[in-house]
MDTraj code that builds the backbone (N, CA, C; nanometers):
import mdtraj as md
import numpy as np

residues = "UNK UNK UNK UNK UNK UNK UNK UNK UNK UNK UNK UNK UNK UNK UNK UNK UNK UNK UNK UNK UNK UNK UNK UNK UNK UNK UNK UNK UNK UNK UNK UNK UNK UNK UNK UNK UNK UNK UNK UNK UNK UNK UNK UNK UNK UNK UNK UNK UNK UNK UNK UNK UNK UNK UNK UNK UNK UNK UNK UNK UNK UNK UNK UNK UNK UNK UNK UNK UNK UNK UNK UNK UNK UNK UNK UNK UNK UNK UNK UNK UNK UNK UNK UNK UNK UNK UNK UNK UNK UNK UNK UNK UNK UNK UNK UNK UNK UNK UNK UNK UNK UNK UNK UNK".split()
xyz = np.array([
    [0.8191, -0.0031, 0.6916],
    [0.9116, -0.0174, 0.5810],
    [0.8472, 0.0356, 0.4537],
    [0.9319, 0.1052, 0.3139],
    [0.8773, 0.1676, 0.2643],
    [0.9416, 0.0774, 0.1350],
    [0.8305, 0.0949, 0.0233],
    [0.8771, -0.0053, -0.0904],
    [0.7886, 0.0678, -0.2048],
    [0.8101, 0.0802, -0.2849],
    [0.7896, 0.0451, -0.4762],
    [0.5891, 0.0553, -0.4355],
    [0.5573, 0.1255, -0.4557],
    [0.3682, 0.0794, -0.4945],
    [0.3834, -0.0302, -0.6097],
    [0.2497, -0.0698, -0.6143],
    [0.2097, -0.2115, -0.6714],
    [0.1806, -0.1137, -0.8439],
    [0.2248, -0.1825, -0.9669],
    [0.2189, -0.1208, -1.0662],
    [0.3250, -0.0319, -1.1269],
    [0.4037, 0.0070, -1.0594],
    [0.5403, 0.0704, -1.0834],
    [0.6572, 0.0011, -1.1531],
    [0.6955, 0.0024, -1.2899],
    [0.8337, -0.0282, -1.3193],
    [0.9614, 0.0638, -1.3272],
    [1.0391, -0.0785, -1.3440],
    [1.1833, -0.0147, -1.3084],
    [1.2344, 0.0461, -1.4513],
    [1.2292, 0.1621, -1.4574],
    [1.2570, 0.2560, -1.5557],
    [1.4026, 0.2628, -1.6066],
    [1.4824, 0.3247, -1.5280],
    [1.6370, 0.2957, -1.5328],
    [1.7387, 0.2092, -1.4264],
    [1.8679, 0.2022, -1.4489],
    [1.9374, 0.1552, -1.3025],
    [2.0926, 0.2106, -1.3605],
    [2.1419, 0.3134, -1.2510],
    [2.2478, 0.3535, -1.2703],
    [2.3698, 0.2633, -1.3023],
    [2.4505, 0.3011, -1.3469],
    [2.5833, 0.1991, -1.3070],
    [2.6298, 0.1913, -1.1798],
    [2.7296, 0.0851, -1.1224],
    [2.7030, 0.0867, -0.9817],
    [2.8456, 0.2108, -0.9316],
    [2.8226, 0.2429, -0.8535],
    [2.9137, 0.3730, -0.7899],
    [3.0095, 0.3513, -0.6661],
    [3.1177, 0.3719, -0.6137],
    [3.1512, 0.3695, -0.4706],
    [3.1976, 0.5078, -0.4332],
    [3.2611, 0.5029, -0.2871],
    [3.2918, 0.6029, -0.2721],
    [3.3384, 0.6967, -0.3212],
    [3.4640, 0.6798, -0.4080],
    [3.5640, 0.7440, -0.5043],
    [3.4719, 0.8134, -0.6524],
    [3.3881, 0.7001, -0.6967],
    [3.2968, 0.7680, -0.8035],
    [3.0973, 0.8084, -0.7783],
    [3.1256, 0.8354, -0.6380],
    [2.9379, 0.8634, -0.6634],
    [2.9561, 1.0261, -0.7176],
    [2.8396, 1.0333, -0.8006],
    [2.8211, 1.1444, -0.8662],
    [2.7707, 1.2922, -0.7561],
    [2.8450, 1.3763, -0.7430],
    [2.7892, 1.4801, -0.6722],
    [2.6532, 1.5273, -0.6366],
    [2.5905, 1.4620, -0.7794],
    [2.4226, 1.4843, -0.7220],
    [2.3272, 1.4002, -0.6436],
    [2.4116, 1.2889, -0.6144],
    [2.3634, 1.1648, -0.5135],
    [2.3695, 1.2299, -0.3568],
    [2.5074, 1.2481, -0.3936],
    [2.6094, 1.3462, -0.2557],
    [2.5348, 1.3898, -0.1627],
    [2.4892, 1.5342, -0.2650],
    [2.4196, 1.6390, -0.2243],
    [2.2396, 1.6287, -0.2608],
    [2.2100, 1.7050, -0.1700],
    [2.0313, 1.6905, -0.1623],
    [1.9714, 1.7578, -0.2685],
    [1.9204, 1.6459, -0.3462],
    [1.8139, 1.6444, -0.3794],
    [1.7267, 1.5464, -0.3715],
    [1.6191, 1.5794, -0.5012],
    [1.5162, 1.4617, -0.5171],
    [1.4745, 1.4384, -0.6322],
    [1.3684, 1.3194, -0.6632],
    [1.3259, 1.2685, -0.7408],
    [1.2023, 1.3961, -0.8097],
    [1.1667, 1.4070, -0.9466],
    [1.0991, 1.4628, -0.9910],
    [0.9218, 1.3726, -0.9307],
    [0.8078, 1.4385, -0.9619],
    [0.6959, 1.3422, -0.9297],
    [0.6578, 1.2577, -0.9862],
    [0.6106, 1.1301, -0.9196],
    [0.5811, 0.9980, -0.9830],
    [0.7167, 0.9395, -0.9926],
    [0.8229, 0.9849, -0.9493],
    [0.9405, 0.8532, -0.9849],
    [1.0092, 0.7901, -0.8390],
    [0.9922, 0.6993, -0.8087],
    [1.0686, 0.6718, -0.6900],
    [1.2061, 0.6202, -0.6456],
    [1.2896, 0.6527, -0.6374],
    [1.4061, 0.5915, -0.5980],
    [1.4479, 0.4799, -0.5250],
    [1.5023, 0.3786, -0.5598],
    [1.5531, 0.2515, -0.4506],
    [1.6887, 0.2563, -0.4576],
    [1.8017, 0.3306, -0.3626],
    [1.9248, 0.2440, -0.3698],
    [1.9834, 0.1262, -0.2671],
    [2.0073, 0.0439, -0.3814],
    [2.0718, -0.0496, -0.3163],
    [2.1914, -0.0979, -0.3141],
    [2.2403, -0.1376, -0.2092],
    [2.4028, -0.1147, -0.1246],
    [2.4238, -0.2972, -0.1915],
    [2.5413, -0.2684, -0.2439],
    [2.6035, -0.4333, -0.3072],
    [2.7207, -0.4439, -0.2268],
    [2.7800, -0.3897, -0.1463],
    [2.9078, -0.3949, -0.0535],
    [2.9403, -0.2718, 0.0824],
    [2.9878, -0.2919, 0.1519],
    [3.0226, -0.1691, 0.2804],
    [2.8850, -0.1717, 0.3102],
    [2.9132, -0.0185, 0.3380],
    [2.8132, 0.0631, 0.3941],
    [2.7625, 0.1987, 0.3521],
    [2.6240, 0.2956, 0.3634],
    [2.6247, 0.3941, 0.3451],
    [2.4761, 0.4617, 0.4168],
    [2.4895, 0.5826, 0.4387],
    [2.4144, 0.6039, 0.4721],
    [2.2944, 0.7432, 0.4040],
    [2.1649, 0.7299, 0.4335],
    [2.0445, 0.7608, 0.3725],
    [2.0138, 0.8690, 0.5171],
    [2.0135, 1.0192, 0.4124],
    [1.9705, 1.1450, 0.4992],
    [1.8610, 1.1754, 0.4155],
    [1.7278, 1.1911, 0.4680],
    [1.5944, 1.2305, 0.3969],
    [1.5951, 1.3885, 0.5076],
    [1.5346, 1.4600, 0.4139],
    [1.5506, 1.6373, 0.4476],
    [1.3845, 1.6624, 0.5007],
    [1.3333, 1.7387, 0.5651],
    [1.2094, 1.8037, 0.5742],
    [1.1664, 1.8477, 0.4089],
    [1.2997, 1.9549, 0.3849],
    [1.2770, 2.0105, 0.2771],
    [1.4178, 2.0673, 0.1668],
    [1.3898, 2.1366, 0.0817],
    [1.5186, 2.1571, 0.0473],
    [1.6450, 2.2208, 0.1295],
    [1.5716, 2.2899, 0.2309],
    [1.6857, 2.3851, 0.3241],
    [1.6537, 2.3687, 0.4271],
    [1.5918, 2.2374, 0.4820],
    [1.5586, 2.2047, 0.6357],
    [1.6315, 2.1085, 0.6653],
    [1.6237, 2.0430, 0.8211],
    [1.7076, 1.9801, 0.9014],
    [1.6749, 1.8563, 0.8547],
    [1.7742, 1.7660, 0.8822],
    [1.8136, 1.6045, 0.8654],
    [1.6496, 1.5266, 0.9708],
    [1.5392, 1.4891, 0.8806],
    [1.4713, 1.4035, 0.9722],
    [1.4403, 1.2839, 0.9834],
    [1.5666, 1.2540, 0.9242],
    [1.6050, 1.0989, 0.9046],
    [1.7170, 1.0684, 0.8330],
    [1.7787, 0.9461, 0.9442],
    [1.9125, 0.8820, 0.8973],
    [1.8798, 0.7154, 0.8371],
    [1.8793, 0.6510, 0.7720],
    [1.8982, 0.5417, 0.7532],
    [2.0059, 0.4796, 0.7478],
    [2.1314, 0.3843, 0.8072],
    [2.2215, 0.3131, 0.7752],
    [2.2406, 0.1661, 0.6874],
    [2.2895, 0.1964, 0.5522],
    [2.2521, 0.0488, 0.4856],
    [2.3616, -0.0247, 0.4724],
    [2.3395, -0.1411, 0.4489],
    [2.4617, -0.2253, 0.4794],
    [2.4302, -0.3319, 0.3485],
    [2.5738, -0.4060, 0.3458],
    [2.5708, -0.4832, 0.1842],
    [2.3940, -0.5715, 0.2130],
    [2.3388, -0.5244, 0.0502],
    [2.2091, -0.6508, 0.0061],
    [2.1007, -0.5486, 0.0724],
    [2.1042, -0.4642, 0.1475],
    [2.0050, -0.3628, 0.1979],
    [1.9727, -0.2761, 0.0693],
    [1.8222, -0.2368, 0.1142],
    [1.7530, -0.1190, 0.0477],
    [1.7543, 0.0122, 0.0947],
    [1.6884, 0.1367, 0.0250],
    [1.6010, 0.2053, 0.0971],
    [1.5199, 0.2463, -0.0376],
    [1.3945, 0.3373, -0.0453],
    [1.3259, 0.3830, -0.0831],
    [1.3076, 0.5601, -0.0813],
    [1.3150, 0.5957, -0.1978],
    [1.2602, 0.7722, -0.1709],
    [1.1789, 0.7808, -0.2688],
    [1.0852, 0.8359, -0.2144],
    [0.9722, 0.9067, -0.2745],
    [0.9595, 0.9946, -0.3635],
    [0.8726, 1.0165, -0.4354],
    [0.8940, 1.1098, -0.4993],
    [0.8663, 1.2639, -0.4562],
    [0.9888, 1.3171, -0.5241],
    [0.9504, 1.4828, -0.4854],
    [1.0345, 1.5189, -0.2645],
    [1.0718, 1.3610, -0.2506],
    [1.1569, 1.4026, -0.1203],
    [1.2805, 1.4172, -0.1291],
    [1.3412, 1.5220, -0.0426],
    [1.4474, 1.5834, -0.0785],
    [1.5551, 1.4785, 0.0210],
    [1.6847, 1.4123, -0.0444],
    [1.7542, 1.3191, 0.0228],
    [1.8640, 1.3228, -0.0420],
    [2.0179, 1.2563, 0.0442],
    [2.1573, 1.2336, -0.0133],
    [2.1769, 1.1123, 0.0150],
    [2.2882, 1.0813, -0.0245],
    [2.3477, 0.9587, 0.0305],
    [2.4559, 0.9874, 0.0548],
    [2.5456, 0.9119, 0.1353],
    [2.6533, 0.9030, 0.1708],
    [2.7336, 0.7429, 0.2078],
    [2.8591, 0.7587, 0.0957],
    [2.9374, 0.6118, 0.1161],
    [3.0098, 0.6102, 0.2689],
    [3.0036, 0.4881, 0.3343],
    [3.0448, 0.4790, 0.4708],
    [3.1817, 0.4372, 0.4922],
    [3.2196, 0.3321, 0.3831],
    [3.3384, 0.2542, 0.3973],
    [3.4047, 0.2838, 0.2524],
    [3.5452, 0.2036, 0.2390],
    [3.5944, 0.2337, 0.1348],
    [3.5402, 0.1385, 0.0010],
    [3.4759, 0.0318, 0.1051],
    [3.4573, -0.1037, -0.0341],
    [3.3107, -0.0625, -0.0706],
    [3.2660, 0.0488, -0.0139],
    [3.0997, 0.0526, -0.0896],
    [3.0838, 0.0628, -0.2560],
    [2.9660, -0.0267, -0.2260],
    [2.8949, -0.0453, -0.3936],
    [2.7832, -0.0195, -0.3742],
    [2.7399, 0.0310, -0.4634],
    [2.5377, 0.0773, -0.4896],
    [2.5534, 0.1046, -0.5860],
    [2.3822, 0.0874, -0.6465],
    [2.3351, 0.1449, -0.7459],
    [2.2065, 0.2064, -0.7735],
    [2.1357, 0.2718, -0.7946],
    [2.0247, 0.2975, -0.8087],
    [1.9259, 0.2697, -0.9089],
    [1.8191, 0.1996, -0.8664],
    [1.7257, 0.1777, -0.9260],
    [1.5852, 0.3059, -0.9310],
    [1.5311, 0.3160, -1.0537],
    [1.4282, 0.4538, -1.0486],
    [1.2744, 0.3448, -1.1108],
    [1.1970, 0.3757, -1.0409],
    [1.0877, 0.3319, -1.1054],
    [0.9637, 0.4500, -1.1324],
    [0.8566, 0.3825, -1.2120],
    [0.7603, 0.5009, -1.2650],
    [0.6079, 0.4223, -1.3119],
    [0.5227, 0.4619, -1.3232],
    [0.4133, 0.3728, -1.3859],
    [0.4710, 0.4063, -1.5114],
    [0.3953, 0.2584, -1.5805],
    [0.4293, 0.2238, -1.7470],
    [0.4025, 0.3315, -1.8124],
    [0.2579, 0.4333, -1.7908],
    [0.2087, 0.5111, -1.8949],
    [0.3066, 0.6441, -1.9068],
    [0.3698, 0.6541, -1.7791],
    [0.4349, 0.7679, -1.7941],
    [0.6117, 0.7672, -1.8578],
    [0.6356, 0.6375, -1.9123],
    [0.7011, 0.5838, -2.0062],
    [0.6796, 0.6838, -2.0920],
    [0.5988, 0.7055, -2.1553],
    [0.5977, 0.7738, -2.3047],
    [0.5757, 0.9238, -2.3096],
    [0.5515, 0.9761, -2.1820],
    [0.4855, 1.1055, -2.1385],
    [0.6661, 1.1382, -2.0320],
    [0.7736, 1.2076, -2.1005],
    [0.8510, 1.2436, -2.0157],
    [0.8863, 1.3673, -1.9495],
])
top = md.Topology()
chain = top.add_chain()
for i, resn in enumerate(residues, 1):
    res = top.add_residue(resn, chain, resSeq=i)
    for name in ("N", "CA", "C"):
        top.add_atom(name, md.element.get_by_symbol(name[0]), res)
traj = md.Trajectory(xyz[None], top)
């Protein structure tokens, strides 16, 4: 299981999104710049977590999350999401070490 390193705060947290409003860049693959890690977490339904090799490589991992579930992305890994049901809720949480607070 993959989680937050020890020392990392939570920098921003999106507003929460469902199917009808996730933002196209969730959608579609990308990733986190370096040093920032991604957590979304599912508040209703379902959705599911595609992590990429690379920007233009194959699916090498599916995660399925379900309401009160996590997942984690790394920084600099290339990943989408996708809403499963109609009642999905998430939001994303981004974390970063403190020092790089002031260094953006």
């Amino acid at each position: 299981m993959s989680c937050i390193p020890k020392g990392y705060v939570k920098c921003k947290t999106t507003e929460v999104f469902g199917k009808e409003s996730i933002p196209d860049i969730y959608a579609q693959r990308h990733f986190t710049r370096r040093g920032v890690y991604e957590q979304i977490h599912v508040i209703s339904g379902e959705l599911m977590f595609y992590g990429y090799k690379d920007k233009e490589g194959e699916v090498e991992r599916e995660v399925r999350l379900k309401a009160s579930e996590t997942a984690i992305s790394h920084p600099e890994y290339w990943h989408s999401i996708m809403p499963l049901t109609d009642d999905t809720q998430f939001e994303i949480h981004f974390y970063i070490k403190p020092e790089a607070l002031n260094n953006p």
